[in-house]
N, C-alpha and C positions, 0 to 999 in steps of 0.2 A: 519331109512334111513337118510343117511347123506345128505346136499345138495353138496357137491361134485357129490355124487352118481347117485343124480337126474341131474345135469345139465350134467354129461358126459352121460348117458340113450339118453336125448333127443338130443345131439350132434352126438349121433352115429348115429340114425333115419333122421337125417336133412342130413349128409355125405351122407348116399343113397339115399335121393331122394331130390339132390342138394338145396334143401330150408334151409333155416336159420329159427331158432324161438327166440321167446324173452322167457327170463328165467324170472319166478317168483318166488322169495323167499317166500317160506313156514314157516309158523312155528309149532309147534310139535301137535297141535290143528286140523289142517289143514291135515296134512300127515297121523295123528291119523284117523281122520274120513274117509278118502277115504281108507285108509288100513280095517277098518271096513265095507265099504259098498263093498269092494273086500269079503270080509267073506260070506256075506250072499251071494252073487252073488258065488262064489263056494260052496257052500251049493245048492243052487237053484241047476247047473249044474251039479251035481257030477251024475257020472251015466248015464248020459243024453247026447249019442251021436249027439244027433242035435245042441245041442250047443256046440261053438268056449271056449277052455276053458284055453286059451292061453293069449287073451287077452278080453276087455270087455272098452266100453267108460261108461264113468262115470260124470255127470254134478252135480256138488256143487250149488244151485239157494241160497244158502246163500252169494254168494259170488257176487259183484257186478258186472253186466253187463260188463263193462268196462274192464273189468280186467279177466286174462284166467280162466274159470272154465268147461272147454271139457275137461275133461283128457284122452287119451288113456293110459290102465291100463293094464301092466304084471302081470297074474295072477298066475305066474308059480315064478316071482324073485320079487312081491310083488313090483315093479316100475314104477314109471312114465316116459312113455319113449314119449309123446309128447302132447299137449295141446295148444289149442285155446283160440277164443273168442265165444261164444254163445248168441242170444239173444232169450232171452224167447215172451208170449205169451202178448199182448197187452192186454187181461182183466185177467191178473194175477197182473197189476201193482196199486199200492192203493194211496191212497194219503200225508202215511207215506214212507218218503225215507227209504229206504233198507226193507222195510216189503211187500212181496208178497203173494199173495193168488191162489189157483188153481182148476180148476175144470175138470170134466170129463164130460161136458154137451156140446152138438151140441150148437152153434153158440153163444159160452160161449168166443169164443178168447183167452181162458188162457192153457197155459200148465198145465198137466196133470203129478201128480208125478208119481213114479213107474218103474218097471222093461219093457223093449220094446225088442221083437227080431226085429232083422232089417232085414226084407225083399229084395224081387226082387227090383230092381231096372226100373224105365220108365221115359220115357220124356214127363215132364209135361212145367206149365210155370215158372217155372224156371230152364228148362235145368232136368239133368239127377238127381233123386232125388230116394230117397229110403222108399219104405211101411215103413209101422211100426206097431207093432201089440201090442197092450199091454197083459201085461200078470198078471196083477190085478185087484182089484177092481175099484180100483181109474184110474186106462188108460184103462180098456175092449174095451172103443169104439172109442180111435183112430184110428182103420182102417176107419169104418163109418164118423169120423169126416175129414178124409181126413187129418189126422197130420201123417208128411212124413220128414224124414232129407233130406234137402237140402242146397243147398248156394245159396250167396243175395250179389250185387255185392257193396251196402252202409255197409255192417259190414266191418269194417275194419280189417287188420292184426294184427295192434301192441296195445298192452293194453295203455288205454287211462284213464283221470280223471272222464271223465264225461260219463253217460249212452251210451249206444249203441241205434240203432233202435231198432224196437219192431217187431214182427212174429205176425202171426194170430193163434199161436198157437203150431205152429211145431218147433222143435231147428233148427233155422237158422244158417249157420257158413260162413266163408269167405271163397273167392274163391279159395286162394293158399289152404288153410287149408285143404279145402275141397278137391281139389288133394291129399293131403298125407290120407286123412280119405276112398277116396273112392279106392285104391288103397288096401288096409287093405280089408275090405270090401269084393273089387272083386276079391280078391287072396285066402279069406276066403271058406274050403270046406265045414264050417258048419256056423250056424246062428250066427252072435256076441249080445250080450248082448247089450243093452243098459240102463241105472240107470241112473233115474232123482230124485235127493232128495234135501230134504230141513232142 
C-alpha cells in the first residue's frame, strides 16, 4: 500500500463527514503489522454473521501515545481509511519510556490486549460511550471491569511529541474523533471488531 493510497482513503472519509485529519507517514514495518492483524481479524470473522466484516478498528500500543494509533481498517481493500489518537490504561504505563505492560485484573487500571466486539451503546460519565466485550483470554472480563470506548474532552486531535493523558483502562479518544468513530458504529448492522495489540 502506497502512501499516496493511504492519505487519499482518509481524505475521502474526512470529505463526508466535513472533518479534517492529520496524516502520518508510515513505513513498511508499520503497514506490514496492521495488514497482518487485519489477517487474523478476518479469519476470526469469516463465517460469522454477527460480525461487521467491512471494516474493524485496530490499536498499535506499540506506538506512542502521542501519535495516531486508532486505525479504522478496510477489510475488504485492506486500507486505512482513518485514524486517531488513543490513550491507554494508567497501570499499563512502566517506568521505561515507550515499554507497557497489561492486564486483564479488576482494579488493575491497565488496558487489556486482544480482540473486543463493541457493543450497545449508554450514557455514562462521559457522555455516550460504548460496552465492550472481550473475546479472549487476556480481555474476558472487560464487561465486568466496566472497560467501554468512549471520548475525554483532554485527549487531543492532532498528534503531539509528548505523551497523551492516561484512561483507567478503556481506549479513550478525542471528541471530533470520536464523532467520525461513533457514526461507523451506529450505521453498523453488525458488531465491529475491535484489536488491541502490542
Amino acid at each position: 500500500m502506497s502512501i499516496v493510497m493511504l492519505m487519499f482513503s482518509i481524505k475521502i472519509l474526512s470529505k463526508n463527514t466535513n472533518d479534517s485529519t492529520i496524516i502520518s507517514v508510515f513505513n513498511n514495518a508499520t503497514e506490514e503489522k496492521l495488514f497482518n492483524r487485519a489477517k487474523i481479524i478476518k479469519k476470526f470473522i469469516v463465517n460469522n454473521s454477527k460480525y461487521n466484516n467491512e471494516i474493524a478498528f485496530i490499536i498499535d500500543m506499540k506506538i506512542m501515545s502521542g501519535k495516531n494509533r486508532f486505525f479504522v481498517y478496510d477489510l475488504k481493500n485492506n486500507v486505512i481509511i482513518d485514524q486517531g489518537l488513543v490513550a491507554h490504561g494508567i497501570g499499563s504505563q512502566t517506568q521505561t519510556e515507550g515499554e507497557l505492560i497489561f492486564s486483564n485484573e479488576p482494579n488493575s487500571l491497565s488496558t487489556s490486549l486482544g480482540k473486543y466486539s463493541i457493543g450497545s451503546s449508554y450514557n455514562g460519565q462521559f457522555g455516550k460511550s460504548y460496552k465492550l466485550f472481550g473475546l479472549e483470554e487476556t480481555n474476558n472480563k472487560a464487561f465486568a471491569r466496566n472497560i467501554v470506548l468512549h471520548k475525554y474532552s483532554k485527549v487531543p486531535f492532532g498528534e503531539q511529541e509528548s505523551p497523551i493523558c492516561k484512561s483507567f483502562g478503556c481506549p479513550m479518544i478525542n471528541v471530533e474523533f470520536y464523532k467520525r468513530i461513533e457514526k461507523l458504529i451506529d450505521n453498523s448492522k453488525t458488531n465491529i471488531i475491535l484489536d488491541i495489540f502490542y
